[in-house]
Z-matrix of the N, CA and C atoms (Angstrom, degrees):
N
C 1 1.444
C 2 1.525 1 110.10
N 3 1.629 2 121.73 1 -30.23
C 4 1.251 3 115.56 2 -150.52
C 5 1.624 4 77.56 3 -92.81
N 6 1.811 5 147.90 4 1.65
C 7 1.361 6 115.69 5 176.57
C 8 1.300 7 90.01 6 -94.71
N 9 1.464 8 159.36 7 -6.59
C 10 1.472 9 159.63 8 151.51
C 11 1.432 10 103.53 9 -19.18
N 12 1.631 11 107.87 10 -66.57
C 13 1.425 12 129.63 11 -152.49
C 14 1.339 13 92.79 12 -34.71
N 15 1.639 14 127.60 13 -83.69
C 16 1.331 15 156.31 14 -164.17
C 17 1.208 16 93.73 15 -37.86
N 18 1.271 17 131.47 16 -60.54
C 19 1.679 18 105.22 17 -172.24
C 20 1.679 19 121.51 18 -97.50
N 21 1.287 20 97.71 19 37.99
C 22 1.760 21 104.21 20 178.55
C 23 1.730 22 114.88 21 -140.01
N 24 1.583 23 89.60 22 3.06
C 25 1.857 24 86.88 23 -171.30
C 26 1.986 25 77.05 24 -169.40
N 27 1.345 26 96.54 25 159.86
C 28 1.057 27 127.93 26 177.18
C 29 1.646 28 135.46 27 -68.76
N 30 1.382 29 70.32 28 -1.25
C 31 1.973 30 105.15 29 171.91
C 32 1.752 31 102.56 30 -49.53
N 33 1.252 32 125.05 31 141.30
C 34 1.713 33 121.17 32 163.23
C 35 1.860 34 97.18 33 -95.40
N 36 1.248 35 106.14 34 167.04
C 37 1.296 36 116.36 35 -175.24
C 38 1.607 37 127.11 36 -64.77
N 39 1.323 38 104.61 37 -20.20
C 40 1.306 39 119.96 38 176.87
C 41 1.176 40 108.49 39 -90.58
N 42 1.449 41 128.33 40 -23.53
C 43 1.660 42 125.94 41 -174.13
C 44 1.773 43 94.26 42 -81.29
N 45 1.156 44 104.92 43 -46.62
C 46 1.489 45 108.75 44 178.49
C 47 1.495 46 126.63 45 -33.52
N 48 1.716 47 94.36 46 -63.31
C 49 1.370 48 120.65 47 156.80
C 50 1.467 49 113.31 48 -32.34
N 51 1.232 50 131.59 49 -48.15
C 52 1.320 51 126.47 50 -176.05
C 53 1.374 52 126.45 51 -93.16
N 54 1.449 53 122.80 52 -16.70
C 55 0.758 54 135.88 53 161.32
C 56 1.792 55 125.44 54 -52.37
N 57 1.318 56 115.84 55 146.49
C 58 1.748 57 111.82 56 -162.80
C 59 1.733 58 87.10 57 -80.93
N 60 1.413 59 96.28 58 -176.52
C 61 1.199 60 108.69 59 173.02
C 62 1.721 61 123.02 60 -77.02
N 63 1.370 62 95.57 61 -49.51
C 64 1.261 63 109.23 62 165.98
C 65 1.422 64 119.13 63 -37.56
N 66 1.456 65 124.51 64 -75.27
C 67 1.434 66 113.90 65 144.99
C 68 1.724 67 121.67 66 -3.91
N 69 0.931 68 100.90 67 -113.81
C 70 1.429 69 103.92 68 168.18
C 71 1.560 70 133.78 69 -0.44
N 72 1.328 71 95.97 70 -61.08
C 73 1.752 72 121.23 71 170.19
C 74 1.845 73 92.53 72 -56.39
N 75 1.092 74 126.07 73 -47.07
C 76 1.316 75 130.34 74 -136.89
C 77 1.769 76 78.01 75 -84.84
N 78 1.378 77 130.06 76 -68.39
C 79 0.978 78 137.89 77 -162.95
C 80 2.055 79 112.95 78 -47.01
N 81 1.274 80 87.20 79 -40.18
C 82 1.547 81 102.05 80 -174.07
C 83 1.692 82 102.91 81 -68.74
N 84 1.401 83 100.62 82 -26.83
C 85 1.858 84 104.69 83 -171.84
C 86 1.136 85 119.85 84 -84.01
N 87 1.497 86 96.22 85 -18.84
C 88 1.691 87 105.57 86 -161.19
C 89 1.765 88 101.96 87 -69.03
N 90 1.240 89 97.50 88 164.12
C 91 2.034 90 105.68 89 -170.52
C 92 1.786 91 96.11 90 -88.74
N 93 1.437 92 126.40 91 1.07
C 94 1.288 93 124.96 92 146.08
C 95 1.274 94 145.42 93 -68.22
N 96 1.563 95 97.73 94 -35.67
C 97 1.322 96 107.62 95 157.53
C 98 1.638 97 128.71 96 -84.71
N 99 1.368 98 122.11 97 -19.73
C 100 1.375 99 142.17 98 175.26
C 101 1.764 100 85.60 99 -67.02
N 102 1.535 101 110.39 100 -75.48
C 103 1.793 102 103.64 101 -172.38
C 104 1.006 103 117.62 102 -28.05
N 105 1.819 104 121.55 103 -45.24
C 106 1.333 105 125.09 104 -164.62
C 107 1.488 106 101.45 105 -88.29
N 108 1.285 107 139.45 106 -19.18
C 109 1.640 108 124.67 107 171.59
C 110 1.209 109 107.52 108 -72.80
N 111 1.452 110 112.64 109 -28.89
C 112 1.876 111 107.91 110 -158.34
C 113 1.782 112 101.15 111 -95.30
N 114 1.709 113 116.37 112 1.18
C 115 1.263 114 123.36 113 162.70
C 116 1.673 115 115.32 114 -85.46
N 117 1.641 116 100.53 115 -49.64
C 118 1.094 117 84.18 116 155.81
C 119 1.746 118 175.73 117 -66.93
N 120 2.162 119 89.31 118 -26.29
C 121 1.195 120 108.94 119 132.61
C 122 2.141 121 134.90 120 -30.34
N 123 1.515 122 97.66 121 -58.53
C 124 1.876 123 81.68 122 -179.18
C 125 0.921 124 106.25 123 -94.58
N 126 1.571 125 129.18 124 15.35
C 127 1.612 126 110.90 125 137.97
C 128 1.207 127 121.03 126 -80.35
N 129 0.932 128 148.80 127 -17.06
C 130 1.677 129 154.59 128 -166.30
C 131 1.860 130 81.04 129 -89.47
N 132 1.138 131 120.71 130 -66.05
C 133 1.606 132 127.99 131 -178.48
C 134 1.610 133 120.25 132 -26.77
N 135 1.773 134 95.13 133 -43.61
C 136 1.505 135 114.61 134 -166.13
C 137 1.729 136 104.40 135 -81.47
N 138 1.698 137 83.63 136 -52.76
C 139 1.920 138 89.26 137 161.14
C 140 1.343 139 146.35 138 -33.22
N 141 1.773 140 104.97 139 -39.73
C 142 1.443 141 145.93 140 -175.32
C 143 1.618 142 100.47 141 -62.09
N 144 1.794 143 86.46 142 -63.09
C 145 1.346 144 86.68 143 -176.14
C 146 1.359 145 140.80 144 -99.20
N 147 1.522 146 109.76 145 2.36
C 148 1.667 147 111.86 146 148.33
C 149 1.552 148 109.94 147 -65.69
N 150 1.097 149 130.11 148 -36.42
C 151 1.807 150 126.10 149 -177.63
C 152 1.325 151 105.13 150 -66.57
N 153 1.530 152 133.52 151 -22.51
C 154 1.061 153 130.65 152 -149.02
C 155 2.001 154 88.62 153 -107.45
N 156 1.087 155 109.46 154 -44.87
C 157 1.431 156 113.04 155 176.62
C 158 1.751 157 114.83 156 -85.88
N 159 1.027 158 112.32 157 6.82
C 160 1.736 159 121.27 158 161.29
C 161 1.703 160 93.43 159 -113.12
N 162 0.872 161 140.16 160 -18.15
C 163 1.666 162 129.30 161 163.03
C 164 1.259 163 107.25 162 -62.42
N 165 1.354 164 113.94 163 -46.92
C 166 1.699 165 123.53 164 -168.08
C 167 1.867 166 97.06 165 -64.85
N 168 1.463 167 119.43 166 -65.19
C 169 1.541 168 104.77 167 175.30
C 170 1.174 169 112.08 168 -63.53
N 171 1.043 170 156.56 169 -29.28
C 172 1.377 171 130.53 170 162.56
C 173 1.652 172 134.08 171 -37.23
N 174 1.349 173 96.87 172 -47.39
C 175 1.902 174 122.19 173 -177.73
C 176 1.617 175 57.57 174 -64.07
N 177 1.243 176 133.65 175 -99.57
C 178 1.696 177 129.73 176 -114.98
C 179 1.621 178 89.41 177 -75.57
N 180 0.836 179 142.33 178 -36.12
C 181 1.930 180 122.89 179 168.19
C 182 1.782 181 108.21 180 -51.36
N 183 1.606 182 107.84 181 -44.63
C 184 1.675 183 95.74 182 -168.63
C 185 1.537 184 99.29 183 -86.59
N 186 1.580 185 130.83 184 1.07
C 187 1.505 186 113.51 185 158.46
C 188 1.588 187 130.84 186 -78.49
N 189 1.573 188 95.78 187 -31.04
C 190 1.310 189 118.68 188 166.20
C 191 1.657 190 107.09 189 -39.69
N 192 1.740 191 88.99 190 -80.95
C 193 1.389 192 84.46 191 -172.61
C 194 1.490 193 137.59 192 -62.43
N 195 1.460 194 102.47 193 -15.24
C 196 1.905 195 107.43 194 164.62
C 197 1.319 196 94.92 195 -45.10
N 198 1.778 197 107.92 196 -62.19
C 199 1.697 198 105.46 197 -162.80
C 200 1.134 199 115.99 198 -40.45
N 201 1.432 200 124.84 199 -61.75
C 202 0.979 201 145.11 200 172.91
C 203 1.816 202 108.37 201 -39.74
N 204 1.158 203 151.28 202 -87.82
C 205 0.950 204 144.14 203 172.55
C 206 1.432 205 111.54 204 -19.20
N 207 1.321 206 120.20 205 -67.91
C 208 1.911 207 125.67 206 -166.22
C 209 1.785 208 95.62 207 -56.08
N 210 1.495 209 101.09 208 -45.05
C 211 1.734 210 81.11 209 -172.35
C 212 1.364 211 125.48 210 -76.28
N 213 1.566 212 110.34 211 -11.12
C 214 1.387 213 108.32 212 179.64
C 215 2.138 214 114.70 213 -109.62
């Protein structure tokens, strides 16, 4: 739990390290850290789906241009 700390709070790795578990537990439970996963979640979401809708123009640029090639 205590290598979690470091990449979810501003904790360094050694403070982590010293820190009890309980702590820790407490930090992971708290509705601050829940806000900040479930923010970070619909960005990963939003992410998903700009890649997923720049995939889609791509297919339609490289069909284009097949078209484009065979007819000319």
């Amino acid at each position: 739990m205590a290598a979690s700390m470091p990449l979810y709070s501003s904790t360094s790795y050694p403070e982590a390290l010293r820190l009890g578990v309980s702590d820790a537990q407490g930090f992971f439970d708290s509705k601050a850290y829940t806000d900040h996963r479930k923010s970070r979640e619909a960005e990963l979401k939003l992410q998903a789906a700009l890649i997923a809708r720049m995939d889609v123009m791509i297919r339609a640029i490289g069909a284009l241009s097949n078209a484009l090639a065979k007819k000319g």
